[in-house]
C-alpha positions as CSV (number, residue, x, y, z in Angstrom):
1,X,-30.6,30.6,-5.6
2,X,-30.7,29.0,-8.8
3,X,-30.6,25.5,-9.7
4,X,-27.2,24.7,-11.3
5,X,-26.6,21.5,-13.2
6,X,-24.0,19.1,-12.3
7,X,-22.1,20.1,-15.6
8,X,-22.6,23.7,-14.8
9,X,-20.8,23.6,-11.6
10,X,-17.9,21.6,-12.8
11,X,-18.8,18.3,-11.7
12,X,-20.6,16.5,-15.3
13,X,-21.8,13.0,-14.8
14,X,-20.0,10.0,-15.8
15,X,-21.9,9.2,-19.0
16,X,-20.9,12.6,-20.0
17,X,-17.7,13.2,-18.8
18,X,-16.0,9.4,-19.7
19,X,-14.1,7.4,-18.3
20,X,-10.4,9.1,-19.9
21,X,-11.5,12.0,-18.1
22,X,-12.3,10.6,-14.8
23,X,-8.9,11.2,-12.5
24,X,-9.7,7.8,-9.9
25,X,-10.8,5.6,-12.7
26,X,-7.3,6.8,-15.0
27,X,-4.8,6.9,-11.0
28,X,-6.6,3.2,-11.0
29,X,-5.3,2.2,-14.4
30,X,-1.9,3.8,-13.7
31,X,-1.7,2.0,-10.1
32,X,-2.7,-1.4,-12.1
33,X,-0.1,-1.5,-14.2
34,X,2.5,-0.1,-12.0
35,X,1.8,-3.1,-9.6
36,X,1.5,-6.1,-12.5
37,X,5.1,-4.9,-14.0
38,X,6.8,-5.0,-10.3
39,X,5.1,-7.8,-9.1
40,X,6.8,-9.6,-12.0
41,X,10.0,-8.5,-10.5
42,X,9.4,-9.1,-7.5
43,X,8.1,-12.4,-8.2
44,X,11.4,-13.5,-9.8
45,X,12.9,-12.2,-6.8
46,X,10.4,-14.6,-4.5
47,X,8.4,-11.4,-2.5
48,X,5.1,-11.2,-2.9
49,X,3.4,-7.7,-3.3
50,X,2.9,-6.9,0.6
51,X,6.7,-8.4,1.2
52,X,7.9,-5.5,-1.2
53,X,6.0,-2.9,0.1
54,X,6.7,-3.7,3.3
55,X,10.4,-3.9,2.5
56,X,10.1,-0.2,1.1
57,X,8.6,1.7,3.8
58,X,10.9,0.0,6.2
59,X,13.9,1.2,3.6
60,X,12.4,5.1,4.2
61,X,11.2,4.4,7.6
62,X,12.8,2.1,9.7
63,X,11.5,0.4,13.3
64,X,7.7,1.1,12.5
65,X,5.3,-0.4,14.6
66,X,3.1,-2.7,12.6
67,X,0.0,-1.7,12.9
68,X,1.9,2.1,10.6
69,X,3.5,-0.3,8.7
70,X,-0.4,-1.7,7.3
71,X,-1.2,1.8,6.6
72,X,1.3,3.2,5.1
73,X,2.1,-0.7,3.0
74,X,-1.7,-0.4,1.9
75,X,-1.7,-3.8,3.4
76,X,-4.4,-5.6,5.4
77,X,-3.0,-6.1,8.7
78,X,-3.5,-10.1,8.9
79,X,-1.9,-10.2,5.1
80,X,0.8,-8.4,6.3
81,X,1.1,-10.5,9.3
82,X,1.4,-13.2,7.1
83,X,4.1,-11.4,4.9
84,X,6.4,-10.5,7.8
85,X,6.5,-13.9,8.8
86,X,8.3,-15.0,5.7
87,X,10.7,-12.0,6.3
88,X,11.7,-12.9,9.3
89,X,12.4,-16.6,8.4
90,X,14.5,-15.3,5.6
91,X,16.2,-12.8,7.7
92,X,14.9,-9.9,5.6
93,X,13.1,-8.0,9.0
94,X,13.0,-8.7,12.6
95,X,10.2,-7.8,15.1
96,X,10.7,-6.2,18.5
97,X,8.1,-5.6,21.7
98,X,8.1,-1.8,21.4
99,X,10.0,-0.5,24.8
100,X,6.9,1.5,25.7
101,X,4.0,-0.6,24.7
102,X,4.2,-4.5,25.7
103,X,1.1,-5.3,22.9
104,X,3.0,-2.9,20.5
105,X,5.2,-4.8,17.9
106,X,7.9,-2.5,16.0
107,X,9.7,-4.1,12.3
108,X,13.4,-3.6,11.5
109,X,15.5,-4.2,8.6
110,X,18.3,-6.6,9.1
């Protein structure tokens, strides 16, 4: 078998290949900016970043149980503890004991 070199087989190191042509590096940039433009408007509109993510898989997905809601939020599960407790005290989301699981907590619009 011979010995191939990393730029042989498609996969050129970094120092070779730069950074524009490094797909996580440029879907990090992207992601960056995305999330500094809408936290501005968020901002203005008093969520935070975890607030409005939360809001928007609830919007597609409705009566989640928290612990989906982290995941698919891309949110730390204490943070988001956090940020569903200013929901609920602005009537944006309640929380219901799921009717199967006592220690399972589900999240609704209101």
């Amino acid at each position: 078998m011979a010995d191939t070199s990393p730029s042989e087989a498609g996969n050129a190191p970094l120092d070779q290949m730069g950074l524009d042509n490094f797909a996580p590096y440029l879907m990090n940039r992207i992601m960056g900016r995305y999330n500094a433009a809408l936290s501005a408007e968020m901002a203005a509109l008093g969520l935070t970043t975890p607030q409005m993510r939360s809001l928007a898989v609830l919007s597609v997905t409705d009566g989640i149980l928290i612990r989906e809601l982290a995941v698919y939020a891309v949110v730390q599960q204490s943070t988001l503890s956090r940020a569903l407790d200013a929901l609920v005290r602005d009537g944006l989301v309640r929380r219901e004991t799921d009717a199967t699981d006592s220690r399972a907590t589900r999240v609704y619009l209101t």
